[in-house]
BAKOL-17052 format. One line per 10 residues: number of its first residue (from 1); for each residue x, y, z of C-alpha. Coordinates in steps of 0.02 Angstrom, whole numbers, padded with zeros to 5 digits. Layout:
BEGIN
NUM = X:Y:Z; ...
***
This chain:
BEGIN
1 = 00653:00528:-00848; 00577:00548:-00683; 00720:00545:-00543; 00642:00474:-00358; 00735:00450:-00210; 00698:00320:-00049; 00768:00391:00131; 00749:00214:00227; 00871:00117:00327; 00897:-00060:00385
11 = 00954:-00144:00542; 00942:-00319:00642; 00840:-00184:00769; 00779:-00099:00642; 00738:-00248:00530; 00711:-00254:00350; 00540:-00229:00308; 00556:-00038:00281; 00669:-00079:00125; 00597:-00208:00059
21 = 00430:-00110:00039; 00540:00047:-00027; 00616:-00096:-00152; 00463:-00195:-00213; 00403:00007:-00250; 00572:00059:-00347; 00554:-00084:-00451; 00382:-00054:-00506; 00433:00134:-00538; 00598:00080:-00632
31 = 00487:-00049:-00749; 00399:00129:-00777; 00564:00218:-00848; 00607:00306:-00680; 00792:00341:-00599; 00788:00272:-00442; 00931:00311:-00281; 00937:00262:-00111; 00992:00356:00035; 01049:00234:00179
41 = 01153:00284:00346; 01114:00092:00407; 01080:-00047:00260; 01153:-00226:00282; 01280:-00265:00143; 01211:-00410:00060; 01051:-00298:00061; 01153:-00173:-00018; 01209:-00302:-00182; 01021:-00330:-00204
51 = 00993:-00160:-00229; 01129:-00119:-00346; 01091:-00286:-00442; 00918:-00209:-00478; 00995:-00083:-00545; 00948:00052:-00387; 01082:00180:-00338; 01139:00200:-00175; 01206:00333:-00088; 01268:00339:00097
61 = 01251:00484:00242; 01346:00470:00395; 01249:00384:00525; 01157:00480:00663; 01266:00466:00840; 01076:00450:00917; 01027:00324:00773; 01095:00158:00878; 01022:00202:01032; 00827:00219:01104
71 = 00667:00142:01028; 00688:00091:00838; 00495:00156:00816; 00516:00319:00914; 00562:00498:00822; 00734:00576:00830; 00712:00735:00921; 00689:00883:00811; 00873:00942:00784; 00937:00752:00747
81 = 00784:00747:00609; 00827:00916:00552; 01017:00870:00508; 00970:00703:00440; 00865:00817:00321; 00986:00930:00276; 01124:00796:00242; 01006:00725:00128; 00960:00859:00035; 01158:00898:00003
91 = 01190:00729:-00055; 01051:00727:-00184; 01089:00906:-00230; 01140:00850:-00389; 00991:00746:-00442; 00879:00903:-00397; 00760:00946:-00416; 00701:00770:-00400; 00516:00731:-00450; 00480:00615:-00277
101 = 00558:00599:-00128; 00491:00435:-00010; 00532:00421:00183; 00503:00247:00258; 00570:00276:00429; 00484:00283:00601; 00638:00387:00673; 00595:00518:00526; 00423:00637:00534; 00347:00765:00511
111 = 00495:00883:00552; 00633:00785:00423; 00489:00810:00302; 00463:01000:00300; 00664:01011:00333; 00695:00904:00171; 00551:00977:00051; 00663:01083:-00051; 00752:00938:-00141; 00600:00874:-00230
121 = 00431:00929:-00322; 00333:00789:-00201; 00353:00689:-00033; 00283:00535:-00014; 00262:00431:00162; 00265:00243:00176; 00187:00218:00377; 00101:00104:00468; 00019:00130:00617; -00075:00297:00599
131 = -00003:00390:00760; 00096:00547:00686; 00084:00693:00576; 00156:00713:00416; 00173:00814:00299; 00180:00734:00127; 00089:00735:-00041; 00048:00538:-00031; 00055:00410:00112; 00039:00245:00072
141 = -00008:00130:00226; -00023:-00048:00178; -00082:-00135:00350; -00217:-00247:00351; -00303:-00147:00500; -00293:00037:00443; -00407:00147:00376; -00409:00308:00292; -00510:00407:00411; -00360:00349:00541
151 = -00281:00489:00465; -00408:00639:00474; -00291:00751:00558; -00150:00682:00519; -00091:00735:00348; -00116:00916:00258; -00273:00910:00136; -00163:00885:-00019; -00126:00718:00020; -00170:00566:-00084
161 = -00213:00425:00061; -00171:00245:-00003; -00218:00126:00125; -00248:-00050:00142; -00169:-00201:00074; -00251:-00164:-00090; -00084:-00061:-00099; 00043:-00183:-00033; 00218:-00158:-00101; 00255:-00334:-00128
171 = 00368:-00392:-00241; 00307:-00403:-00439; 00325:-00594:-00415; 00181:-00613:-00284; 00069:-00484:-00411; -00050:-00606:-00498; -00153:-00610:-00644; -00263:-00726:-00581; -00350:-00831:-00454; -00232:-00917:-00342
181 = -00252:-01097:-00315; -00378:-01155:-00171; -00303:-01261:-00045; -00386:-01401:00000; -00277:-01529:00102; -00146:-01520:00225; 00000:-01584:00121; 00142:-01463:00121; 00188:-01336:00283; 00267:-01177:00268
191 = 00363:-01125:00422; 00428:-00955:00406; 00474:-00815:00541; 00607:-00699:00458; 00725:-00595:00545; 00829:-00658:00668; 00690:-00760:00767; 00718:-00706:00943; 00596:-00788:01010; 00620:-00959:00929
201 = 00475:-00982:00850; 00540:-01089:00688; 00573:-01242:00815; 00423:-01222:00890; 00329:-01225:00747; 00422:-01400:00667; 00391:-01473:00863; 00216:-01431:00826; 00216:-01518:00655; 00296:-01654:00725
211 = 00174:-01685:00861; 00027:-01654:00740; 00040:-01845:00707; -00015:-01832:00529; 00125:-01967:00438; 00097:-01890:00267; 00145:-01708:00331; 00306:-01626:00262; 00367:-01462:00308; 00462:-01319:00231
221 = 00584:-01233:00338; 00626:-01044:00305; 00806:-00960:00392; 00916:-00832:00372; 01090:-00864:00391; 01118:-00764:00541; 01005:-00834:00639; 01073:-00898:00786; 00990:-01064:00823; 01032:-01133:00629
231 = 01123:-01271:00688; 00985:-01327:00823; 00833:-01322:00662; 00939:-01419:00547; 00957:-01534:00685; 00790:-01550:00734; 00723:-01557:00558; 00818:-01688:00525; 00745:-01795:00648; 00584:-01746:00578
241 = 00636:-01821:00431; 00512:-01722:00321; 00568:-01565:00330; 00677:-01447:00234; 00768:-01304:00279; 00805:-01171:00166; 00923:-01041:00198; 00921:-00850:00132; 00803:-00926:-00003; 00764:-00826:-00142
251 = 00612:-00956:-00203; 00486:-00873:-00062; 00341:-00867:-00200; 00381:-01033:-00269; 00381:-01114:-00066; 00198:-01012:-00062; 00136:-01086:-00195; 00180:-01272:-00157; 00120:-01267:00023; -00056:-01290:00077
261 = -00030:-01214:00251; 00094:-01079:00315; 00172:-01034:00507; 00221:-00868:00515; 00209:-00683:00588; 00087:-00560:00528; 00243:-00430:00444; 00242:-00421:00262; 00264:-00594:00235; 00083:-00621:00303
271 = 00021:-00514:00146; 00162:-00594:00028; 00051:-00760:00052; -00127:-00717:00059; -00058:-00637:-00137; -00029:-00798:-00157; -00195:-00880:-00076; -00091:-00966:00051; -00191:-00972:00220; -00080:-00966:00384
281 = -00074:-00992:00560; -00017:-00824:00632; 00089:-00788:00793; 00132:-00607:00839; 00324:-00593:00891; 00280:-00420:00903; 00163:-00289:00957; 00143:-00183:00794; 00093:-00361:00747; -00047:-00385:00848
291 = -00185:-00291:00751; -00111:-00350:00582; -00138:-00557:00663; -00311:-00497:00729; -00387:-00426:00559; -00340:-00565:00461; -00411:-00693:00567; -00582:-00567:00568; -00556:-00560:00378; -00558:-00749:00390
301 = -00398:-00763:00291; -00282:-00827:00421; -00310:-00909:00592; -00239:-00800:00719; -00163:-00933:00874; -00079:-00770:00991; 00064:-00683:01030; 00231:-00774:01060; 00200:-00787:01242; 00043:-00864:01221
311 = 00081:-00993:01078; 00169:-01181:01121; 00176:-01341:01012; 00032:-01388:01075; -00060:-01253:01011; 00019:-01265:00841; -00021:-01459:00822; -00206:-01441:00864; -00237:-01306:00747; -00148:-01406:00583
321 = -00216:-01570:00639; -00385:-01472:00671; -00380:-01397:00470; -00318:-01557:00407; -00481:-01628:00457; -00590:-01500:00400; -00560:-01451:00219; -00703:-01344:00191; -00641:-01208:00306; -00467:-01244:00228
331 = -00534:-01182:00090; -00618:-01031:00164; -00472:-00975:00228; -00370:-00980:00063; -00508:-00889:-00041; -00515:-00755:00082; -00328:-00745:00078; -00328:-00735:-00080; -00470:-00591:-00087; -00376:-00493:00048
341 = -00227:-00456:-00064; -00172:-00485:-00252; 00002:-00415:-00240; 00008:-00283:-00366; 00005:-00123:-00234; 00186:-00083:-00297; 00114:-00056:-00482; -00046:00037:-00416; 00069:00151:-00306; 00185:00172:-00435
351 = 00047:00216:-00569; -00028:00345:-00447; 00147:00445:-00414; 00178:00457:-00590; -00007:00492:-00657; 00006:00639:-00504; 00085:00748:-00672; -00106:00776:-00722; -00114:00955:-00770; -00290:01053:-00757
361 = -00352:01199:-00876; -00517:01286:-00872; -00612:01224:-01005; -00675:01327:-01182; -00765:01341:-01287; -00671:01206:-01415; -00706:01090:-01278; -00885:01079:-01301; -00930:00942:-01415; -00792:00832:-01359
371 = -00854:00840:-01160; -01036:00813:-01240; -00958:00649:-01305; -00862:00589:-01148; -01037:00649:-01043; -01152:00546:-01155; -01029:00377:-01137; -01128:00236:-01088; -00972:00204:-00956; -01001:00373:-00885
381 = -01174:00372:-00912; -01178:00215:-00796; -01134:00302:-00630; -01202:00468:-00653; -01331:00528:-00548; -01429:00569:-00710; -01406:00402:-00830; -01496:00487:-00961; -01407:00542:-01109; -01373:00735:-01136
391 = -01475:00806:-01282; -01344:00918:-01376; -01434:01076:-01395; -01472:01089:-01211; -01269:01032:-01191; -01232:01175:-01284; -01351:01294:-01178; -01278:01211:-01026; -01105:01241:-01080; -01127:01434:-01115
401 = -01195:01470:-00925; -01021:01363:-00855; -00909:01464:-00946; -00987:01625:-00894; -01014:01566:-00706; -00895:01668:-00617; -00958:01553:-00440; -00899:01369:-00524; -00761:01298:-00619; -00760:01200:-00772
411 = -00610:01122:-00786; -00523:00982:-00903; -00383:00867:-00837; -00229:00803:-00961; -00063:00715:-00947; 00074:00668:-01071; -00053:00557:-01154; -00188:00673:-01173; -00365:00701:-01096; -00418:00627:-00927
421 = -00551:00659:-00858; -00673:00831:-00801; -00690:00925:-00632; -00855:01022:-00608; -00857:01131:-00450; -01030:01224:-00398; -00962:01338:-00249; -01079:01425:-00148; -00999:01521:00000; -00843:01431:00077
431 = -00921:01269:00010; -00893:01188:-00142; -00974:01019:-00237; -00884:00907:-00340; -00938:00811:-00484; -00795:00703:-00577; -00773:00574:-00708; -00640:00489:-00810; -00645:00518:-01002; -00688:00363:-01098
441 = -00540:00236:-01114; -00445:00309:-00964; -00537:00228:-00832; -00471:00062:-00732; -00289:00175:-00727; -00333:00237:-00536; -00360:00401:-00582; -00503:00447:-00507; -00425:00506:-00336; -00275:00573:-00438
451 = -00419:00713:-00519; -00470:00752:-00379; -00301:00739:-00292; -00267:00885:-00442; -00413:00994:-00410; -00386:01025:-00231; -00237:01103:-00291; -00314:01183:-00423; -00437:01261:-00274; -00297:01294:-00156
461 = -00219:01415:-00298; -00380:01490:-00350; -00504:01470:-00230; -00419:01482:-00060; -00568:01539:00050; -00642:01377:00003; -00649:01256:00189; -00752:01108:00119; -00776:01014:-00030; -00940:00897:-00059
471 = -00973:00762:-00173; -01147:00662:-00216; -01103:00485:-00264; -01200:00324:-00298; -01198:00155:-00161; -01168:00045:-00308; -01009:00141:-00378; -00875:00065:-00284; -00744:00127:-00404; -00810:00312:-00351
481 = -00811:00257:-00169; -00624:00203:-00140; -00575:00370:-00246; -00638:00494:-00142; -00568:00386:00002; -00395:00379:-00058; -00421:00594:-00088; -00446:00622:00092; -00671:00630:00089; -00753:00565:00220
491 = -00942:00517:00242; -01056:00664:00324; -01238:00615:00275; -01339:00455:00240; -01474:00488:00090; -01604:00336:00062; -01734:00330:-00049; -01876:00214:-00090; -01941:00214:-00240; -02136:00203:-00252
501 = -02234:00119:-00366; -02300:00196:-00536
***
């Protein structure tokens, strides 16, 4: 059984976003047979039941003296990270040596994750905003906005970069199957801000359904129970007379689906409904949300109205009464909500931390016929730079020389299940080029970055005065594309070709 841990706290200033991210990722790992603790100095209680009702251990450290004070988003100095390290490491002592350890904490970098290393085989980093070093074997970053070369520099050559929201840890009921439904009519409006709402934006948003003057509207109100101004959006939903409030709801996905049109921030609720093909009206009640609102409304999957400051009623009536009346761009926005995320990043990031056990061997000569057979697949055939099928006897020829060549490696990848996939490096001086593929009936499991994730580990054992590593792709191969991107590659060269006429 693999054994991971989650360092992550929770706060009303530090808000709750970190661990629901680290949950919606334990849960995909425990559906995968893994042991899964948490290690909180700050976690709300009633966040604390959740976690033990999924099952999720929980073990507490003694909070930091320096943790209540300063900037939620800034770094401890080095000895406060240093001693939050080491108290972690004692109390998981006994689970050690554990196979992951994940840090989602903007108070805990690079230095907690060096200090902490020697409890577990791997660390994994859940970030988001692509401003600090780290020193991990996996970050994911989830935001809308980043992009893996944000991190060239950033993170030791080992790590495994997932980024985007193709990798959003939602919870498994936002992960769909299918196509979500296209909205196509203003019926139903979601009004949700989370948190504790400081800046009021819940009545806002029902004043600005309100004076939308559509009769037929009806509204969907979501609180927590702490939230200060409760009594005033009862009150003034009530004399809306069509809206509901719901209180610490735990029907989220089923209030997505219903609506046709959501108010809300851009946190990880914004995400929760494009999974769900929901298309909002964004306000940023904070900065890290900014860039989120702003790439979503480029990606054309939300409208993005402004920051808090910026947004009134006003602003909030003219843009529903403005969609209501246009449902072809209603439409738009729902399918490109829908596009921008499906919801299963938890499974994805949970697939690639446990498929990370891929062991690599140098092939032999048994190996032959078998790689002849993977080679000559018509699905690795299909993205090859050669699409032609290999004829065996110059195979076998072929095969000899790579054993022999004491410049390359020929190597053959394997997990618990068996084969996956090949590594080919040519090196020539300090330079080495890649060729890859996954063995027939392996691919669609994300492994391509995970093989090549595996052989610059391989190289950094056995080829250490290596500095570069190249790789020849096709446009078309997409699959190929994002794979080298989540392993750290980065374009160098533009080849075009025309083809002339025979």
């Amino acid at each position: 059984m693999k054994t991971v841990a989650f360092r992550v706290d929770a706060s009303e200033r530090i808000g709750l976003g970190h661990v629901m991210r680290c949950l919606a990722l334990a849960d995909a790992l425990k559906g995968r047979g893994a042991r899964t603790v948490f290690v909180v100095a700050a976690m709300p209680e009633p966040m604390v039941a959740a976690l033990h009702a999924k099952g999720h251990e929980v073990i507490w450290l003694k909070r930091l003296e320096a943790a209540g004070r300063g900037d939620p988003r800034a770094e401890f100095d080095l000895d406060a990270q240093r001693s939050d390290a080491v108290r972690t490491q004692r109390v998981l002592e006994p689970l050690a040596p554990l196979d992951w350890l994940v840090v989602d904490h903007y108070r805990l970098g690079v230095a907690w994750e060096r200090a902490a290393a020697g409890v577990a085989r791997r660390i994994a980093v859940i970030d988001d905003h692509a401003q600090r070093r780290h020193d991990c074997d996996l970050l994911v970053d989830q935001n809308v906005a980043a992009a893996w070369a944000q991190y060239d520099g950033l993170l030791p050559a080992r790590a495994l970069r997932l980024v985007g929201p193709r990798f959003a840890l939602l919870r498994h009921e936002f992960a769909r199957a299918q196509a979500p439904r296209v909205r196509q009519d203003v019926r139903t409006v979601l009004i949700a801000f989370g948190g504790a709402d400081p800046t009021c934006e819940t009545e806002k948003a029902l004043r600005g359904v309100a004076a939308a003057g559509l009769p037929h509207l009806a509204a969907d109100v979501v609180v927590r129970a702490d939230n200060p101004k409760l009594k005033a959006i009862r009150a003034l939903a009530g004399r809306i007379g069509s809206a509901q409030v719901h209180v610490d709801t735990a029907r989220m996905h089923e209030l997505i689906e219903r609506a046709d049109l959501a108010i809300g921030g851009a946190g990880v609720s914004a995400l929760e409904r494009c999974a769900l093909g929901l298309p909002s009206l964004l306000i940023a009640v904070a900065d890290n949300q900014r860039p989120v609102a702003s790439a979503l409304g480029d990606r054309g999957a939300a409208i993005y109205l402004g920051t808090a400051k910026e947004v009134n009623e006003a602003t909030i009536a003219r843009a529903i009464s403005g969609l209501a009346s246009m449902p072809h761009l209603l439409q738009r926005l729902s399918a490109c909500a829908a596009e921008t995320c499906d919801g299963c990043g938890a499974r994805r990031v949970a697939s690639r931390m446990l498929a990370l056990e891929v062991r690599l061997r140098p092939a032999v000569a048994a190996d032959r016929d078998r790689v002849l057979e993977w080679r000559n697949h018509q699905m690795v055939r299909r993205f090859s730079l050669n699409t032609r099928p290999i004829d065996p006897d110059r195979h076998a020829e072929w095969f000899a020389q790579r054993l022999n060549d004491p410049a390359g490696a020929l190597l053959i990848a394997e997990d618990a299940r068996g084969p996956v996939g090949v590594l080919r490096y040519d090196v020539r001086g300090d330079v080495a080029r890649v060729s890859v593929y996954v063995v027939p009936g392996r691919q669609g499991e994300g492994l391509g970055a995970v093989l090549l994730h595996a052989g610059h580990r391989w190289l950094a054992e056995n080829r250490p005065t290596l500095r570069a590593v190249d790789a020849d792709i096709l446009v078309e191969n997409a699959a190929s594309r994002v794979a080298f991107a989540e392993a750290g590659y980065s374009p160098q060269q533009l080849t075009l070709r025309h083809k002339l006429s025979t």
